[in-house]
C-alpha positions in Angstrom: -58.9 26.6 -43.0 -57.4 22.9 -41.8 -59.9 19.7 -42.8 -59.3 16.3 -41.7 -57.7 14.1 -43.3 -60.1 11.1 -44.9 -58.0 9.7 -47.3 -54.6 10.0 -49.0 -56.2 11.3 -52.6 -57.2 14.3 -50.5 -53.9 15.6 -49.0 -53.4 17.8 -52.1 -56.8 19.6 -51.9 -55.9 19.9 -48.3 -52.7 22.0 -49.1 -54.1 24.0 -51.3 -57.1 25.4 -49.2 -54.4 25.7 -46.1 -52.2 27.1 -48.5 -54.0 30.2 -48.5 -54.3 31.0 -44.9 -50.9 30.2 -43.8 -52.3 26.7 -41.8 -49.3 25.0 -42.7 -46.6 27.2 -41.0 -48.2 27.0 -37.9 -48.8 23.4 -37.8 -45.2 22.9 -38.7 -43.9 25.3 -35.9 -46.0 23.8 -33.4 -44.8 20.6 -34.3 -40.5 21.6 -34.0 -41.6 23.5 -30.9 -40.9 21.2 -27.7 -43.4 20.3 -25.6 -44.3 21.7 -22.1 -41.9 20.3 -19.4 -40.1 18.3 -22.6 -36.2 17.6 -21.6 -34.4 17.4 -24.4 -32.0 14.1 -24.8 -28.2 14.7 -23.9 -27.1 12.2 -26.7 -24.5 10.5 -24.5 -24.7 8.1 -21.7 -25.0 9.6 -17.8 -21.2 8.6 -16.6 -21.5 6.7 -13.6 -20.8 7.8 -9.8 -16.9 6.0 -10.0 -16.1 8.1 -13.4 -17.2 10.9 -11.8 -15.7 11.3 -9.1 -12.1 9.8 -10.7 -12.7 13.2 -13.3 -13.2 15.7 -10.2 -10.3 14.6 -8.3 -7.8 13.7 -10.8 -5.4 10.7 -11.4 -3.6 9.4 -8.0 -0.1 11.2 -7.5 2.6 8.3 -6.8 3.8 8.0 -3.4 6.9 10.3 -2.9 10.2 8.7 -3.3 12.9 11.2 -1.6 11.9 13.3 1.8 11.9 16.2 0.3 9.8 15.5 -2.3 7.3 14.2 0.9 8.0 17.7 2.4 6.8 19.9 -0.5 3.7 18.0 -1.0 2.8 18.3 2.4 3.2 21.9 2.0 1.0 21.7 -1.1 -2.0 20.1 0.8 -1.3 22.1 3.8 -2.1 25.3 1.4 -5.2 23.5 -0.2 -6.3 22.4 2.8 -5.2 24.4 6.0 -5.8 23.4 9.3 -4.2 24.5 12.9 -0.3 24.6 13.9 -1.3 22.3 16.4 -3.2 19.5 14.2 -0.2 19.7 12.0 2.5 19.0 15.0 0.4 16.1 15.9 0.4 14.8 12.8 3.9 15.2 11.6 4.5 13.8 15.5 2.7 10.6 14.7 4.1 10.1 11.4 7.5 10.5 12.7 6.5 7.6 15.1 5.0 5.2 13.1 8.3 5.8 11.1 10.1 4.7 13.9 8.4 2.0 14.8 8.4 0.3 11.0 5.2 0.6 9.7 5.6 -0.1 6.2 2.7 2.8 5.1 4.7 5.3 6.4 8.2 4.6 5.6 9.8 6.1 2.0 10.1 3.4 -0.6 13.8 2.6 -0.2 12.6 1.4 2.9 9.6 -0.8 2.3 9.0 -4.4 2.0 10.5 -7.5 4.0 13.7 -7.9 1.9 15.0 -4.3 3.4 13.5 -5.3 6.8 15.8 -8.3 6.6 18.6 -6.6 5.6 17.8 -3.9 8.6 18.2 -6.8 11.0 20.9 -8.3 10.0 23.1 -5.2 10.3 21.6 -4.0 13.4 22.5 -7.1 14.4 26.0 -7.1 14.6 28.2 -4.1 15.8 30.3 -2.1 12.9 33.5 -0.2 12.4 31.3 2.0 9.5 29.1 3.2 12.7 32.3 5.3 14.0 32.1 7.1 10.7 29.9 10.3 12.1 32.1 10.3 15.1 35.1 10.1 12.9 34.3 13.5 10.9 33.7 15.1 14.2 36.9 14.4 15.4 39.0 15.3 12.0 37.4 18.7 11.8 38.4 19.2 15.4 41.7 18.7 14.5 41.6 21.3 11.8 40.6 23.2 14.5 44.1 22.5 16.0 47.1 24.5 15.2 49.9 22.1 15.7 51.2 20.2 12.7 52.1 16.9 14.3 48.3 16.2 15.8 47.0 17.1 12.1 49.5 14.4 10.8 48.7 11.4 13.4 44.7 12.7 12.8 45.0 12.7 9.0 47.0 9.3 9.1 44.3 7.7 11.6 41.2 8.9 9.6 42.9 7.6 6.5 43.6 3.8 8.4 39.7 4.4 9.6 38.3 4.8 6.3 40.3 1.9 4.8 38.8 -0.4 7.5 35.4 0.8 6.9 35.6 0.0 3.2 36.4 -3.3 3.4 33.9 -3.9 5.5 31.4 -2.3 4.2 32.5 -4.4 0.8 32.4 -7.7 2.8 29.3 -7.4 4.6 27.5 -6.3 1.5 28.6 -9.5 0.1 27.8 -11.2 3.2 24.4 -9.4 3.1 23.4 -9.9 -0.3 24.2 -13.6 0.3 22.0 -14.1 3.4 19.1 -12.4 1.5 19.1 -14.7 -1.6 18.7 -18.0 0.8 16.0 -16.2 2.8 13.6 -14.9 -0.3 15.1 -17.0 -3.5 11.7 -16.2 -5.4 12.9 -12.4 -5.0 15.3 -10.4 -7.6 17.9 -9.8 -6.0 20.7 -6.7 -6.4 24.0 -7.5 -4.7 24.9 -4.0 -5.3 21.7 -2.2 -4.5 21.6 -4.4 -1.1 25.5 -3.6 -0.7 24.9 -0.2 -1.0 22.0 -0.4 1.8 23.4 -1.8 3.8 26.5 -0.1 4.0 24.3 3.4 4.6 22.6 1.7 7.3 25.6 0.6 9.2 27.3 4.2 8.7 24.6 5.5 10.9 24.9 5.6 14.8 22.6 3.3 16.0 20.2 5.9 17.8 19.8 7.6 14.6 18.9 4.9 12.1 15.3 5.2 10.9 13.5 2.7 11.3 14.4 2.1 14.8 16.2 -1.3 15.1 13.9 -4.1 16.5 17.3 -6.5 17.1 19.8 -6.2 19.8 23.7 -6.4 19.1 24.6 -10.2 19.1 21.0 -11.4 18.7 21.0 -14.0 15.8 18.7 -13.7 13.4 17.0 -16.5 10.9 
């Protein structure tokens, strides 16, 4: 039997009359049990929209640095996500043009920024011994191709003169190069050797085949 409490000298004859019939069990369960349509706490914070969407989809791969490194995560997505042959032509077809045309967000990093744009110009702008190099390696496997000794020896000694010529001028419009740069963007760190190096790819290429596409005729004189 449960009386009410009047005063604090009679909470021990309380206990003992409830004692007897159990009263205080079921007051003290009632009390742990929750509530009807009681939510219990979650004892931490509710993350905000930003953290929760950054946990679903993950850190932000880096952009890739080598074309084939572009290739197999475009395979990747195209697994997660498939789509038609014909969305993905048109794709890959614009990508390859905006490529062309020079827009930096779809060009690979080697080729991004002004300082490589520069450097584009400037040997676009001037024709090359180093852009007969493809043709050159056509022409010596043709003459392995050739069964007589003397055209193998004139061949052999003209490719050799050829590639002596292209090295030295590779090596002096790297310098060149490099040289121009560091007037045009002095607040930039410079690498004689990394824009050497560039530029010497670029200029080995036949001009219809360089990616970007150059924006500067032969001869044009550039700032």
């Amino acid at each position: 039997m449960r009386f009410l409490r009047r005063s604090s000298t009679e909470e021990a004859d309380v206990t003992e009359v409830g004692g007897d019939s159990g009263g205080t069990d079921v007051d003290t369960d009632s009390a742990s049990s929750p509530h009807k349509g009681y939510t219990p706490g979650k004892g931490r914070p509710t993350p905000r929209r930003r953290e929760a969407e950054g946990r679903r989809r993950g850190p932000v791969a880096p952009p890739p640095r080598t074309t084939r490194e572009a290739i197999r995560r475009s395979r990747e997505l195209r697994k997660k996500n498939p789509v038609s042959k014909n969305e993905r032509r048109a794709a890959a077809r614009e990508r390859r043009e905006r490529m062309l045309a020079g827009d930096e967000r779809y060009l690979l990093p080697r080729d991004r920024g002004p300082v490589k744009a520069y450097v584009r110009d400037l040997v676009d702008s001037r024709r090359n011994v180093l852009g007969l190099f493809m043709p050159l390696a056509i022409l010596v496997f043709i003459t392995l191709l050739i069964p007589v000794v003397a055209v193998q020896q004139y061949a052999t000694l003209l490719t050799t003169v050829m590639l002596l010529g292209m090295i030295v001028e590779g090596f002096l419009n790297g310098r060149r190069i490099a040289k121009q740069v560091r007037l045009k963007f002095p607040k930039e760190n410079v690498r004689g050797a990394s824009i050497g190096w560039y530029s010497f790819v670029r200029a080995s290429q036949l001009r219809k085949l360089r990616v970007p596409k150059p924006r500067v005729k032969p001869g044009e004189k550039i700032d």
